[in-house]
C-alpha positions in Angstrom: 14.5 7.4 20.1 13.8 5.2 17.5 15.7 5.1 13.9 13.9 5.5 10.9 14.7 1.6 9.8 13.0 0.6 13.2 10.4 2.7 12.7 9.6 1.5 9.3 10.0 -2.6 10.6 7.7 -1.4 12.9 4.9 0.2 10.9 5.4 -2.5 8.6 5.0 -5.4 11.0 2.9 -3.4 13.5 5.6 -2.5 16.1 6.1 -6.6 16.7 9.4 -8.3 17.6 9.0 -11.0 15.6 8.2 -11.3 11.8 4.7 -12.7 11.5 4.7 -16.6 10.7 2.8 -18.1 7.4 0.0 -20.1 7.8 -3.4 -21.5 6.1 -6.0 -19.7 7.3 -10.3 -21.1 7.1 -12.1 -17.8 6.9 -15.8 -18.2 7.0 -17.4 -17.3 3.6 -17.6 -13.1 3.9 -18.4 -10.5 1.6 -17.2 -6.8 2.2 -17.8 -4.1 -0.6 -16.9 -0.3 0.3 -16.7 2.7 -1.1 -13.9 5.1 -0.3 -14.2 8.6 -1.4 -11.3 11.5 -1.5 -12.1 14.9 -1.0 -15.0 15.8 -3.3 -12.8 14.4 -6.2 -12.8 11.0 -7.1 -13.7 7.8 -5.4 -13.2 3.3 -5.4 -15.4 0.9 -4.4 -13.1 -2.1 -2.8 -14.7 -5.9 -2.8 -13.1 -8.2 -0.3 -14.2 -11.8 -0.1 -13.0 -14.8 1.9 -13.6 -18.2 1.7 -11.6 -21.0 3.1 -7.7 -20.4 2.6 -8.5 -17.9 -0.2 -8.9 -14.1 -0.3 -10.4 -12.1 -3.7 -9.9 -8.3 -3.6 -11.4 -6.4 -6.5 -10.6 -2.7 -6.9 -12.8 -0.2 -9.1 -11.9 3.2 -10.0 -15.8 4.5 -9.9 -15.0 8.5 -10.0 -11.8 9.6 -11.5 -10.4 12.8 -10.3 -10.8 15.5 -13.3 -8.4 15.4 -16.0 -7.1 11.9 -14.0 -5.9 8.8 -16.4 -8.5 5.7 -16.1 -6.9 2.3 -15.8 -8.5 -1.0 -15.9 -9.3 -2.7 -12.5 -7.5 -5.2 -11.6 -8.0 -7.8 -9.2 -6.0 -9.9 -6.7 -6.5 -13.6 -5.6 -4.4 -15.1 -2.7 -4.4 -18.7 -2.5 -3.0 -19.8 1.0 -2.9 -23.2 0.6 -0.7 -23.0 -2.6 1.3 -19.9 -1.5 0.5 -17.8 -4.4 -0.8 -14.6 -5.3 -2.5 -14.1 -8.8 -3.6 -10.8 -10.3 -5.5 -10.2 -13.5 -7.4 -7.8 -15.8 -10.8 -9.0 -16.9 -10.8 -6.4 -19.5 -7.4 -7.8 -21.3 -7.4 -11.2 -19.8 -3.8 -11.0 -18.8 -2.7 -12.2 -15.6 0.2 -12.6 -13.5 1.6 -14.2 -10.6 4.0 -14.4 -7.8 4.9 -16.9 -4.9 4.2 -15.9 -1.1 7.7 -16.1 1.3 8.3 -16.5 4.6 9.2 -13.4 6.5 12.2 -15.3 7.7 13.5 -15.9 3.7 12.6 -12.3 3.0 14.8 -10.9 5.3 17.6 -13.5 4.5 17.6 -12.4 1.2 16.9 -9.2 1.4 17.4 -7.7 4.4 15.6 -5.2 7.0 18.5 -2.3 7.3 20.2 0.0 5.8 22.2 3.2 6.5 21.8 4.7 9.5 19.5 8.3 9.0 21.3 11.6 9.9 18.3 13.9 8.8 16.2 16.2 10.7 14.2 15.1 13.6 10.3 13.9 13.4 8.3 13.4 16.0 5.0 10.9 15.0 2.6 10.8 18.5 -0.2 8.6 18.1 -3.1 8.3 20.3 -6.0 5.7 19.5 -9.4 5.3 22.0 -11.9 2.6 21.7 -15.6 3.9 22.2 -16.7 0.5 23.8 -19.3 0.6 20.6 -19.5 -2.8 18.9 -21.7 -3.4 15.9 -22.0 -7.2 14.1 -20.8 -7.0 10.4 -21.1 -10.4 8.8 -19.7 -13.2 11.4 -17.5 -10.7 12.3 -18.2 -7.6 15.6 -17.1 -4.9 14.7 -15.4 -2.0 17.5 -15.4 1.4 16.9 -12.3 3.4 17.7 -11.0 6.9 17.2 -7.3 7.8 16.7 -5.4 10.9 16.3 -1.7 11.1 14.8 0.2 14.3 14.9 3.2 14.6 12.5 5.9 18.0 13.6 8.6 18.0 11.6 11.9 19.7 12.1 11.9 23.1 12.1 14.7 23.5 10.0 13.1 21.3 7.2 10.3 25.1 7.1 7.4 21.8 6.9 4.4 22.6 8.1 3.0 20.2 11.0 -0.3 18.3 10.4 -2.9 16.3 12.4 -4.7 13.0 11.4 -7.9 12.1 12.6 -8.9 9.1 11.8 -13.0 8.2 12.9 -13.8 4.4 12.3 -15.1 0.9 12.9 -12.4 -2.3 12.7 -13.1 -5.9 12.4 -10.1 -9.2 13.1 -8.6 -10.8 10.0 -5.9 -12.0 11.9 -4.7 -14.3 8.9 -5.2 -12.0 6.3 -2.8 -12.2 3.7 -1.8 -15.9 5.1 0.2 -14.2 8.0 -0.3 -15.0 11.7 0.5 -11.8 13.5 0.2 -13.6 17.2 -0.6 -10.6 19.6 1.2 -8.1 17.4 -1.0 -4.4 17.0 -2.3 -3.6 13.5 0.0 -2.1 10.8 0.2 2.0 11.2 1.5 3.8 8.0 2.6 7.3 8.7 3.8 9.4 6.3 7.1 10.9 6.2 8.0 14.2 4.8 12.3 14.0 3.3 14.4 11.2 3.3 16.9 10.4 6.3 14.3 11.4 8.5 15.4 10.8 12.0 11.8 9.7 14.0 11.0 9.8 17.3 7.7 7.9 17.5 5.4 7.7 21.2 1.9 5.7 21.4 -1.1 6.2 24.0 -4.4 4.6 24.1 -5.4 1.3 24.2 -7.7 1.3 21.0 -6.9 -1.0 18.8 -7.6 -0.8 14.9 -7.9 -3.9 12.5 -9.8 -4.1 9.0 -11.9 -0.9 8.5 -15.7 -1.6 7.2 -16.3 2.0 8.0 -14.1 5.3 8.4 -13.6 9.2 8.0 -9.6 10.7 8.1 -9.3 14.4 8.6 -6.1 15.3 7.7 -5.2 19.2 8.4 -2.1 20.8 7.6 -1.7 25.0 6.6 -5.1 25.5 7.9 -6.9 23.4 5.2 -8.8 20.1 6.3 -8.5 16.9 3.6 -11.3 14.5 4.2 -11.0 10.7 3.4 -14.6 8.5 3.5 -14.9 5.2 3.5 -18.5 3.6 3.4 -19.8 0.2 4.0 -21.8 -0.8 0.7 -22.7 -4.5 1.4 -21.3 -7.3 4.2 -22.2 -10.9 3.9 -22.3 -14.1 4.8 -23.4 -16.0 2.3 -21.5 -19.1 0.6 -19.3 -18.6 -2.4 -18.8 -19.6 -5.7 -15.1 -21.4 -5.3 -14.5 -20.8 -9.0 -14.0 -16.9 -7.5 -10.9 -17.9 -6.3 -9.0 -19.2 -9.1 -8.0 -17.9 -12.7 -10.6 -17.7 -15.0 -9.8 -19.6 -18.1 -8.1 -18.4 -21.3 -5.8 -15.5 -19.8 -2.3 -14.8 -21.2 0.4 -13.8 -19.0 0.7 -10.1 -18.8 3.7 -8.1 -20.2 7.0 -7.7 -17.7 9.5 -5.8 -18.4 11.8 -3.0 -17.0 8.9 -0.7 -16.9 6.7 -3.0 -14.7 4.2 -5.0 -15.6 1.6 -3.9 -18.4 -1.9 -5.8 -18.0 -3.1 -4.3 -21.2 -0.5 -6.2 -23.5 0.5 -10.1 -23.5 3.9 -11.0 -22.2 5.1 -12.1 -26.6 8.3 -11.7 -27.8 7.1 -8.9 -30.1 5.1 -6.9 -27.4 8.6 -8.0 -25.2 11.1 -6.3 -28.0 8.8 -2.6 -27.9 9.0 -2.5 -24.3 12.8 -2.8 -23.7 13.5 -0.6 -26.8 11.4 2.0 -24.8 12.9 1.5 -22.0 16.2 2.2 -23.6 15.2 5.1 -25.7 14.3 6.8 -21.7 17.3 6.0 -20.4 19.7 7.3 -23.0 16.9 10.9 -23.2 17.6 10.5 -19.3 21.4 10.4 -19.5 21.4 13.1 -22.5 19.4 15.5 -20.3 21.5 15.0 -17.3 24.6 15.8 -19.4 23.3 18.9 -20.5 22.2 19.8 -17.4 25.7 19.6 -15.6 27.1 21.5 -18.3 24.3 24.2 -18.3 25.5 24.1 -14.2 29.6 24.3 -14.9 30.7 28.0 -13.0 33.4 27.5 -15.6 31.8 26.2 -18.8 33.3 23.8 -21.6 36.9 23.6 -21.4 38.4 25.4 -24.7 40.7 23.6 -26.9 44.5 24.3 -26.7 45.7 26.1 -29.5 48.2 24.4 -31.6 
């Protein structure tokens, strides 16, 4: 049986026994736009490029689920070769950036484990075929595989089981994100139910997945079927302007704060002062409701005062 922190370290680093080392890749210039689509709902379109030691991903909310808030898109730009990553807004011209760190510094500072779970019981099977289809996609073949993930909960959690299938065709970026994985399987993501969740987790099949260009997940669960698309839109090979992977000129850094970080207002002292006096004004309405909820929850009520 495997413990929920192993199991996480493993979906995270695709079930390896070794964090994956950094390194400089030299992608061939590629193009990749898709369009993923949930449900009948909303949908994204997702640009990938490579070039070189750099990677551009652009993200565009193209159908907003009903009633659903709109934010601006924001984009992402890793630069191997200087070990950074860089998002920004093109909207507000705000920008920010943080540094890329080995796996091995990660863990020293931070750490892999914590507590041991003493949940319920999960059991995640997995079971993933390759077709033998292979289709070109840039300078890259493409393979098709299928996979199918079944989730069954404990029963005393009263969850409801559900199946995954996932319907798709992968391509190799084996230094995406400047990592070298070596002969490590792709990252699986499986979504659990409670926390402290104990997980037993068993694998079959030999198909292995990668980047999708192309996929459909069917996910079914109290008899109703949720359907994930994802379309190709547009691969290609040719060269790049360079100038896509850098900061475009005359961007401020975006506001950071306790909240997170705000693309739609400049990191100045002003914009700096508003956002911790919010934060505090939430966490004194936080610690004033839970308060009055404990004493709303008292069997005995508030204590009365002694008479003199």
């Amino acid at each position: 049986m495997l413990s929920l922190n192993r199991v996480v370290l493993m979906l995270l680093l695709g079930a390896g026994t070794s964090p994956p080392q950094l390194v400089v890749p030299n992608f061939p210039s590629f193009k990749l736009k898709t369009r993923v689509r949930y449900g009948h709902q909303s949908s994204s379109v997702h640009t990938l490029y490579l070039q070189g030691a750099r990677t551009r991903t652009e993200f565009e909310q193209s159908s907003p689920a009903p009633g659903a808030s709109t934010q601006a898109p924001v984009t992402l730009v890793t630069q191997c070769d200087r070990k950074q990553t860089i998002a920004f807004d093109a909207q507000h011209k705000t920008f920010t950036e943080w540094p890329i760190v080995e796996w091995s510094e990660r863990v020293r500072t931070h750490g892999v484990r914590g507590p041991e779970p003493d949940g319920p019981e999960v059991s995640i099977a997995m079971d993933s075929v390759d077709t033998g289809e292979r289709r070109q996609v840039g300078p890259y073949l493409a393979r098709h595989v299928k996979t199918t993930i079944g989730i069954q909960p404990a029963a005393e959690t009263k969850l409801p089981p559900r199946v995954e299938e996932i319907d798709g065709w992968y391509i190799d970026l084996p230094h995406l994100n400047c990592e070298d994985r070596g002969d490590q399987p792709p990252t699986t993501v499986a979504w659990l139910t409670i926390p402290n969740e104990r997980v037993r987790f068993s694998q079959t099949g030999t198909g292995k997945r990668g980047y999708p260009v192309e996929e459909i997940s069917r996910t079914t669960m109290r008899g109703q079927t949720y359907e994930t698309r994802m379309e190709l839109l547009e691969a290609s090979s040719d060269s790049l302007d360079p100038r896509l992977f850098d900061l475009p000129a005359g961007y401020n850094r975006a506001l950071r704060s306790a909240l997170g970080t705000d693309y739609t207002r400049p990191d100045t002292l002003s914009n700096r002062a508003a956002a911790y006096w919010t934060y505090f004004r939430r966490r004194m309405a936080q610690a004033v409701q839970s308060v009055s909820q404990s004493h709303r929850q008292s069997p005995c009520g508030p204590s009365p005062r002694a008479s003199l």
